[in-house]
MARBA-3410 file (N, C-alpha, C, O; in Angstrom, 1 decimal):
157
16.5,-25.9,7.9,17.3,-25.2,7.0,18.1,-24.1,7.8,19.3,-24.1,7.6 ~ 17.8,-23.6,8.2,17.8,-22.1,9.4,19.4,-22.8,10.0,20.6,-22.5,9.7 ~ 18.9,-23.9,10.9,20.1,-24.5,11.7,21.5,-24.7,11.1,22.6,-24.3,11.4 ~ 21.0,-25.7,9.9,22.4,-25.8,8.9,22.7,-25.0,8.7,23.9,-25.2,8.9 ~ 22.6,-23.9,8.3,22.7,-22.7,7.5,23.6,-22.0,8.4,24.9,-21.9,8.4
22.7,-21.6,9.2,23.5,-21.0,11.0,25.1,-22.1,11.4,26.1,-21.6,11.9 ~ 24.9,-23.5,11.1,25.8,-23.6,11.8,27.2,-23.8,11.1,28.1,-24.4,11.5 ~ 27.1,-23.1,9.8,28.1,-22.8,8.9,28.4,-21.9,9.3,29.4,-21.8,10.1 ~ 27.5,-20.6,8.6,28.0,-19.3,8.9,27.9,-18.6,9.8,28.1,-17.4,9.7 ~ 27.6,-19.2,11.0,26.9,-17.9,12.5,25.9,-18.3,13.0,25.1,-18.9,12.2
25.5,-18.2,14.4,24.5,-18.3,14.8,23.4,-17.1,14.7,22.2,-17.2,14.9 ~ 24.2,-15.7,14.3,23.3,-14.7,13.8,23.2,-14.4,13.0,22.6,-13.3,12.9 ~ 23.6,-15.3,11.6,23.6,-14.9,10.2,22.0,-14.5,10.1,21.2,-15.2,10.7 ~ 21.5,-13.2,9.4,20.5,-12.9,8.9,19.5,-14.3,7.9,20.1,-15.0,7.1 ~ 18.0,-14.5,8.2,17.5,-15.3,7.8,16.3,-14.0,6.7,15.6,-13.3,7.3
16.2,-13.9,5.3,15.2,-13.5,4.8,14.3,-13.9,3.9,14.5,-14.0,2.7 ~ 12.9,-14.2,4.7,11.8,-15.3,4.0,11.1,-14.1,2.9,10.9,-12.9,3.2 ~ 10.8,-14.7,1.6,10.4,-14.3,0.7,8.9,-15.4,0.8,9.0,-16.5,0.3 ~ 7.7,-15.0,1.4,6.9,-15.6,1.8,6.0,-15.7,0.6,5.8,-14.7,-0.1 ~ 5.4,-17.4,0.4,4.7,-17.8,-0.3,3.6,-17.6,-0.8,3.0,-16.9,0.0
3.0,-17.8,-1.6,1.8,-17.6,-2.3,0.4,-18.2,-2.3,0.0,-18.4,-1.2 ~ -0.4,-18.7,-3.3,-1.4,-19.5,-3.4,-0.9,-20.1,-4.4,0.0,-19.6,-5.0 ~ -1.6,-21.7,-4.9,-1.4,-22.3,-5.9,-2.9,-21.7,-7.3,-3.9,-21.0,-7.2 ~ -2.3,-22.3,-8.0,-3.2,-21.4,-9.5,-3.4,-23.1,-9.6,-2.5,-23.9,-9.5 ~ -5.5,-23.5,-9.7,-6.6,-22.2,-8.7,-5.9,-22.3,-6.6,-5.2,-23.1,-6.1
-6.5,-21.2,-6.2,-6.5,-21.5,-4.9,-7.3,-22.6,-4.2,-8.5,-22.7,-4.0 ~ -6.4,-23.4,-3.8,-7.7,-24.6,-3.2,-6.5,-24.9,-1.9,-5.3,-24.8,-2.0 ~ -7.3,-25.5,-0.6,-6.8,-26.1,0.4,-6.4,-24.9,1.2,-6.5,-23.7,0.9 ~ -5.8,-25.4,2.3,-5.0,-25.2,3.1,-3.3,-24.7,3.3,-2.7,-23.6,3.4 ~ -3.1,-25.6,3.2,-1.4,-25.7,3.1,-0.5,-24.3,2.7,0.3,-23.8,3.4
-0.8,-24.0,2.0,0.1,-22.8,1.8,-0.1,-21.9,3.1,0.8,-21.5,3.8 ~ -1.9,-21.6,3.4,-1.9,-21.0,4.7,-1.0,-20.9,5.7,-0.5,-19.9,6.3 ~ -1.1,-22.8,5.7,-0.4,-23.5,7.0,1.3,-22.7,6.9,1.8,-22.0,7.8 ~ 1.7,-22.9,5.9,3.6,-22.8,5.3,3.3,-21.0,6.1,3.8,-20.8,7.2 ~ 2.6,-20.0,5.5,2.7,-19.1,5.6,2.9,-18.4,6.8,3.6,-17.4,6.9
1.7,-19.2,8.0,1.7,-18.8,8.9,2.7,-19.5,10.0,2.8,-18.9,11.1 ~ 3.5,-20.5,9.9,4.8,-20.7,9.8,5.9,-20.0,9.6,6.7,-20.0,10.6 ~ 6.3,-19.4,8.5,6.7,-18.3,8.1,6.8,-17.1,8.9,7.8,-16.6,9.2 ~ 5.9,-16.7,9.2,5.6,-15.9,10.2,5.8,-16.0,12.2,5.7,-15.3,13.3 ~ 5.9,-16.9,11.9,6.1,-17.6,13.6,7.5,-17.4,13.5,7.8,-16.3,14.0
8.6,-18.1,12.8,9.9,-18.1,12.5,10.2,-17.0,12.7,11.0,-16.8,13.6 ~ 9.7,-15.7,11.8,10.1,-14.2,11.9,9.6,-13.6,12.9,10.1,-12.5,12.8 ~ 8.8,-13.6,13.8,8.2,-13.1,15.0,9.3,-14.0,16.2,9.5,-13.4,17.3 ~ 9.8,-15.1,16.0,10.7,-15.9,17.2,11.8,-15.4,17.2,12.4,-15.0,18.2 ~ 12.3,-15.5,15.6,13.9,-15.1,15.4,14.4,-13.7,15.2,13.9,-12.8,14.5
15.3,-13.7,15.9,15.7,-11.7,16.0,16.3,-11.7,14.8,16.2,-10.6,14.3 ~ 17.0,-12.7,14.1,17.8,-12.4,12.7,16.9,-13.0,11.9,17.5,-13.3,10.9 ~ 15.7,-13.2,11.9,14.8,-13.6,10.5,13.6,-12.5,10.2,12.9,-12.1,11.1 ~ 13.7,-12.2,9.0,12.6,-11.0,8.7,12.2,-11.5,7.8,13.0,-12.1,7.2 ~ 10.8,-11.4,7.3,10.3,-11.7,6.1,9.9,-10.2,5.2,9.2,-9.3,5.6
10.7,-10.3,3.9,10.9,-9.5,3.2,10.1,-9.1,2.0,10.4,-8.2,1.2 ~ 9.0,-10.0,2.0,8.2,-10.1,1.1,7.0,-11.2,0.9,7.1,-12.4,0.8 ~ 6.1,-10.4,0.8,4.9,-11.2,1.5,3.5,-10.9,-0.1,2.4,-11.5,-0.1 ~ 3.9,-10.1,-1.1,2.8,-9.9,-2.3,2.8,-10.9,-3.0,2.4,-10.7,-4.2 ~ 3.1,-12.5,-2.7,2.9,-13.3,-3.6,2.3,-14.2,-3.5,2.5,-15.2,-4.1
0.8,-13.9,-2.2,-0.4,-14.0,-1.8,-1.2,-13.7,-3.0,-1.9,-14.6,-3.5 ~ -1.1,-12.6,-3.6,-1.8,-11.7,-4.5,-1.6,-12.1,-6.1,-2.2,-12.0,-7.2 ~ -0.4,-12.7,-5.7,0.0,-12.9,-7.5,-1.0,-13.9,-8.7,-0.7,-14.1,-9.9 ~ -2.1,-14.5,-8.0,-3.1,-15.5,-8.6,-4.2,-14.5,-8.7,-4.6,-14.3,-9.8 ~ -4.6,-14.0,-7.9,-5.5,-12.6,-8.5,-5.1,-11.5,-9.7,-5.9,-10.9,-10.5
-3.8,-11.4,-9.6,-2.9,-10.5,-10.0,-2.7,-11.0,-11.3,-2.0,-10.2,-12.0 ~ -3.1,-11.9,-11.9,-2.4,-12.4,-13.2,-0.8,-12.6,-13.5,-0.1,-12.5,-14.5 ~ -0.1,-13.1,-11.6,1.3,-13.4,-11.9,1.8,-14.8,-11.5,2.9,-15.1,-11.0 ~ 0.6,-15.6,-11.9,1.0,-17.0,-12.2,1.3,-17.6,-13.5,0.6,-17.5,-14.5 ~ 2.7,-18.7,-13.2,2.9,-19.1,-14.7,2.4,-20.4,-15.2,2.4,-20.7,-16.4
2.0,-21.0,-14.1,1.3,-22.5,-13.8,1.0,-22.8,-12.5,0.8,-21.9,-11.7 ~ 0.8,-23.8,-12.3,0.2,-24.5,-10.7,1.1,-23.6,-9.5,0.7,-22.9,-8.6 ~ 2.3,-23.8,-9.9,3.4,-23.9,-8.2,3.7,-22.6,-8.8,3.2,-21.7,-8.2 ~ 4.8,-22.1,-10.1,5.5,-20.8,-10.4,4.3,-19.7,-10.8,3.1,-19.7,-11.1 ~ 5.7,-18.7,-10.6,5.4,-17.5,-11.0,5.9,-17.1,-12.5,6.9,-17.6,-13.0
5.0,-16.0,-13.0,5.7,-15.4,-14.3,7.1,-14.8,-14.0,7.9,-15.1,-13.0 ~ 7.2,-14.3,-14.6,8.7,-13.3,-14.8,8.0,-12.0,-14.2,8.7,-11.6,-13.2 ~ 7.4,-11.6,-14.4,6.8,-10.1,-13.6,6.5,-10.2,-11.8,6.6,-9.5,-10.8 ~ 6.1,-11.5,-12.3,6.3,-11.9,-10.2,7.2,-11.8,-10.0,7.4,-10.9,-9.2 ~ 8.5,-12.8,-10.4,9.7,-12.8,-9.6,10.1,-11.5,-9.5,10.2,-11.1,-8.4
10.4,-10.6,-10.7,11.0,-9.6,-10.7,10.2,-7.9,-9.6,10.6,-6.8,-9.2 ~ 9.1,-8.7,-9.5,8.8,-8.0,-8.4,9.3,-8.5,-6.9,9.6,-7.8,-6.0 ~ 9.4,-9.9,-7.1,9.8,-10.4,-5.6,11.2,-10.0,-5.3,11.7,-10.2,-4.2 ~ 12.0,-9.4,-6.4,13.6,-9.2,-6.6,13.4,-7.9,-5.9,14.0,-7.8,-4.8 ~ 12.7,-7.0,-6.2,13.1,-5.7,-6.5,12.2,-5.1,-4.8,12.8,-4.6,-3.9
11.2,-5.4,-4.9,10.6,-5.4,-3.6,11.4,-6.3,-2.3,11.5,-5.8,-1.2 ~ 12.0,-7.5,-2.5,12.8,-8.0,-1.3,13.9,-7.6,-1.0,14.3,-7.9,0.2 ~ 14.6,-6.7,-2.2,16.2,-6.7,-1.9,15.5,-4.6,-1.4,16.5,-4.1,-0.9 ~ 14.6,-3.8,-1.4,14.7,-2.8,-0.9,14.3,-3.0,0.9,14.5,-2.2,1.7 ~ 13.7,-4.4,1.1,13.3,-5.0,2.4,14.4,-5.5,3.2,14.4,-5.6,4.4
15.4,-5.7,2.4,16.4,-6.5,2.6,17.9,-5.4,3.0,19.0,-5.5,3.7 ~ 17.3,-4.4,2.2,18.3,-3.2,2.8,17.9,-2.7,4.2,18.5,-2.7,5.2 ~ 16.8,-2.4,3.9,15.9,-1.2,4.9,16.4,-2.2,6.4,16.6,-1.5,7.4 ~ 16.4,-3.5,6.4,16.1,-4.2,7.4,18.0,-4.1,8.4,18.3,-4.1,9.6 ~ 18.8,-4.0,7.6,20.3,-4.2,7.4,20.4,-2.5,7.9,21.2,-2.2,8.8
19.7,-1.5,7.4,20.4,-0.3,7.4,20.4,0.7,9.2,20.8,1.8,9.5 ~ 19.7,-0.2,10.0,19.0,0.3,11.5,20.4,-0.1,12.4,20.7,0.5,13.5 ~ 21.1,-1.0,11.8,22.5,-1.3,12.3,23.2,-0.6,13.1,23.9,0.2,12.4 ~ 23.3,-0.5,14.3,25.0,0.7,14.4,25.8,0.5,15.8,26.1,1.3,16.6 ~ 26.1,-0.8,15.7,26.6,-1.6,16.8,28.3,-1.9,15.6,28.5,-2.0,14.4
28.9,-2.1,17.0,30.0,-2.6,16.5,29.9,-3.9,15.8,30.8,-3.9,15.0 ~ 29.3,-5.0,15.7,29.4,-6.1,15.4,28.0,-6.0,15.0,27.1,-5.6,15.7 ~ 27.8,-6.5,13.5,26.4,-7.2,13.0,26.6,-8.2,12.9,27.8,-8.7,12.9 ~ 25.2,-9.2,12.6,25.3,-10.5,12.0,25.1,-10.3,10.2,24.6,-9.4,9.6 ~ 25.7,-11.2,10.0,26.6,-11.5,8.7,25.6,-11.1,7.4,24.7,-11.7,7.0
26.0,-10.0,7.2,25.8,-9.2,5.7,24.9,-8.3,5.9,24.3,-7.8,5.0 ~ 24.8,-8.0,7.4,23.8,-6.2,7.4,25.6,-5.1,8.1,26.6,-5.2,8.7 ~ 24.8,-4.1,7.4,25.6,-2.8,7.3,25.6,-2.0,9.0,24.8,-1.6,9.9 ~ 26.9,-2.0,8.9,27.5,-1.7,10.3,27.8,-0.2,10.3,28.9,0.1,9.8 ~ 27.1,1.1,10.8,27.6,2.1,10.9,29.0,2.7,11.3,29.5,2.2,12.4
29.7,3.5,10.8,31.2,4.0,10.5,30.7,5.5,11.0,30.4,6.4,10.2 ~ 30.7,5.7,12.8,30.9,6.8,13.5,31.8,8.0,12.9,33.0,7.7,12.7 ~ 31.5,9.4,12.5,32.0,10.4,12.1,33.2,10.8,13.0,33.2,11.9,13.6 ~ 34.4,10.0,12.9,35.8,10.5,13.4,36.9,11.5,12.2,37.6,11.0,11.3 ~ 36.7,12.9,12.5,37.6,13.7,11.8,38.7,12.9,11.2,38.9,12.8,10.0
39.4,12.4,12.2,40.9,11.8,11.6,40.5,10.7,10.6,41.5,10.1,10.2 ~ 39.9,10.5,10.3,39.5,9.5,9.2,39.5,9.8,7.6,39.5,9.0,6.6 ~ 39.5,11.2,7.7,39.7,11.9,6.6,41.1,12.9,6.3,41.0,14.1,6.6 ~ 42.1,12.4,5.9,43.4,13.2,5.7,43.6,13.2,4.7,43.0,12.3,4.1 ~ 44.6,14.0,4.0,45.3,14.5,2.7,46.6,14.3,3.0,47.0,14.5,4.1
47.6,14.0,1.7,49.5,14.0,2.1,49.5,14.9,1.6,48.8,15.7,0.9 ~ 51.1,14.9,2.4,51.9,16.0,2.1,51.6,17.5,2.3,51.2,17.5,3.5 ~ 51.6,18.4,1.9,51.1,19.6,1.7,49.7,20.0,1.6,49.4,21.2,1.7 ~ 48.7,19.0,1.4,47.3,19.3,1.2,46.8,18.8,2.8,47.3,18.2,3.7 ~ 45.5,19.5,2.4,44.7,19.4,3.8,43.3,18.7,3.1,43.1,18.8,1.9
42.4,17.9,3.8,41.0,17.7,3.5,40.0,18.0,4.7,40.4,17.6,5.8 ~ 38.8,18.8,4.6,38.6,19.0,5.3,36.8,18.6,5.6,35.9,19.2,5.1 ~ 36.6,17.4,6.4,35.7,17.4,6.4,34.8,17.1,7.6,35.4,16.3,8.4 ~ 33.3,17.7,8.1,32.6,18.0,8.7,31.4,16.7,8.9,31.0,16.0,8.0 ~ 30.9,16.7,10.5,30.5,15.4,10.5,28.9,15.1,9.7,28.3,14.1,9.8
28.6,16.5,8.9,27.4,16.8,8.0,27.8,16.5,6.7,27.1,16.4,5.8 ~ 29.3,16.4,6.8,29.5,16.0,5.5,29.5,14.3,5.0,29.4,13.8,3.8 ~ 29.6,13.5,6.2,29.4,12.2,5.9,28.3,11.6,5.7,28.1,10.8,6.7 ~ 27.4,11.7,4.9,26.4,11.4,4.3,26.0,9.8,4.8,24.9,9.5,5.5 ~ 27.1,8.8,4.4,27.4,7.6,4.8,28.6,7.0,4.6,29.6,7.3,3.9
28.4,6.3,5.4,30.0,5.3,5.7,29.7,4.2,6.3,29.7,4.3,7.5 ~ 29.4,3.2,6.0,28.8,2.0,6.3,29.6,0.4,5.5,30.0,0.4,4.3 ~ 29.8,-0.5,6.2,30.6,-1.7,6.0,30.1,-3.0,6.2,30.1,-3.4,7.4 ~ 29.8,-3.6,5.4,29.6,-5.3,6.2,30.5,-6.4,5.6,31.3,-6.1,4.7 ~ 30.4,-7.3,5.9,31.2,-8.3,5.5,30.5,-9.6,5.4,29.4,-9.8,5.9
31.1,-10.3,4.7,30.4,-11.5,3.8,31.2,-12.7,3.7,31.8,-12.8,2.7 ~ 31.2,-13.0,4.1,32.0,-14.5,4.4,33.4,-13.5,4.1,33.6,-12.5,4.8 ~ 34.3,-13.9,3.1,36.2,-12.9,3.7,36.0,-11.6,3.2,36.9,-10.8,3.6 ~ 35.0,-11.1,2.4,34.7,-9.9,1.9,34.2,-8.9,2.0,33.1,-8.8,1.5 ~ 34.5,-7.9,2.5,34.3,-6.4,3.2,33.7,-5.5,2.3,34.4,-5.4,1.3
32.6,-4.6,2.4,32.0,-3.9,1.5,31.8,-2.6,1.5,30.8,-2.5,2.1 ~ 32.3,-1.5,1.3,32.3,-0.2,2.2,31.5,0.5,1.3,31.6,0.4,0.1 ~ 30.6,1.2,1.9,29.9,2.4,0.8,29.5,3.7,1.8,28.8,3.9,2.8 ~ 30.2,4.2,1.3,30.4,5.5,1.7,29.8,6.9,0.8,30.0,6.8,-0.4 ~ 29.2,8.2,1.3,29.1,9.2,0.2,29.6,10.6,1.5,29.0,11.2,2.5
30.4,10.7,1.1,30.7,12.2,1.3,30.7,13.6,0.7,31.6,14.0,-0.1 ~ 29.7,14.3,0.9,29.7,15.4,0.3,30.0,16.8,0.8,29.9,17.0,2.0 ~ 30.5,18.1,-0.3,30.9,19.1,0.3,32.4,19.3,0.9,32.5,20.4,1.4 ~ 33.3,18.6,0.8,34.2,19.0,1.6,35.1,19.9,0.7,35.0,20.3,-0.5 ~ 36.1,20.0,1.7,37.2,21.0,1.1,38.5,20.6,1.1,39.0,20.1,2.2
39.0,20.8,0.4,40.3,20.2,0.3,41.5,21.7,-0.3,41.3,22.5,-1.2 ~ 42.6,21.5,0.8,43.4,22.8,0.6,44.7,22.8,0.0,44.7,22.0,-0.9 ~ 45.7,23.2,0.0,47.5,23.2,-0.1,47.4,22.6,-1.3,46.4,22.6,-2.1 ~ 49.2,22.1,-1.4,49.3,21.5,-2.7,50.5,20.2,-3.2,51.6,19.8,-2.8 ~ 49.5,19.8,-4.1,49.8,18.5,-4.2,51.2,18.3,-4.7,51.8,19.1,-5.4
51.9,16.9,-3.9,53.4,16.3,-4.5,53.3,15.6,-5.6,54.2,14.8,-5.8 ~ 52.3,15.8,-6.6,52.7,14.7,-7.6,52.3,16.0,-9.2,52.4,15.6,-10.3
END
């Protein structure tokens, strides 16, 4: 899967394994086997992380919905716990170039921040909180938080 996947979108597109569970009852092997697999993949591959690994626990846990699925309380934990794994892993970034959909740090250059005409803006490299960008197949994502600045003169409109 890895390969196809890669030889669409990049050979460094990010890989994030949402790692498997037990079957409801726990019996055999096999998932073991899958899991520790799983883990070989993300220990080999520099762009694969596994992002979530509590669904070991979900048959103890009372977050099975039958044999193979999960309830709704599992998944929604595997949502909410993968996609903060899935940030955190994307946000260490700060190379000119990432692979495809982690967040690229946006270096504190003054000129980056101007005002027209008559006004001034004025901001400090404590003021850039964040400024960060990635891209997604044609689509560019910027999230930025600046706080504190100041802005002077007066406006043409």
């Amino acid at each position: 899967m890895l390969v196809r996947y890669r030889s669409v979108y990049g050979a460094r597109m990010p890989f994030y394994i949402f790692q498997i569970g037990v079957n409801n009852p726990p019996s055999g092997t096999g998932f073991g086997t899958v899991r520790l697999a799983q883990e070989d993949v993300a220990k080999t591959d520099p762009y694969t992380k596994i992002v979530f690994r509590n669904a070991r626990d979900f048959y103890a846990r009372g977050l099975m919905a039958d044999t193979y699925h999960y309830t709704q309380a599992g998944y929604n934990e595997m949502g909410a716990v993968g996609a903060s794994n899935v940030v955190s892993a994307g946000a260490n970034v700060g190379t000119a170039y990432a692979p495809f959909g982690e967040w690229v740090n946006v270096p504190y250059v003054a000129g980056n921040f101007t005002a027209g005409g008559a006004m001034t803006w004025t901001v400090t490299s404590g003021q850039q909180v964040t400024y960060v960008y990635t891209v997604i197949n044609k689509t560019m994502v910027l999230c930025f938080n600046i706080e504190g600045t100041t802005v002077g003169g007066d406006s043409e409109y």
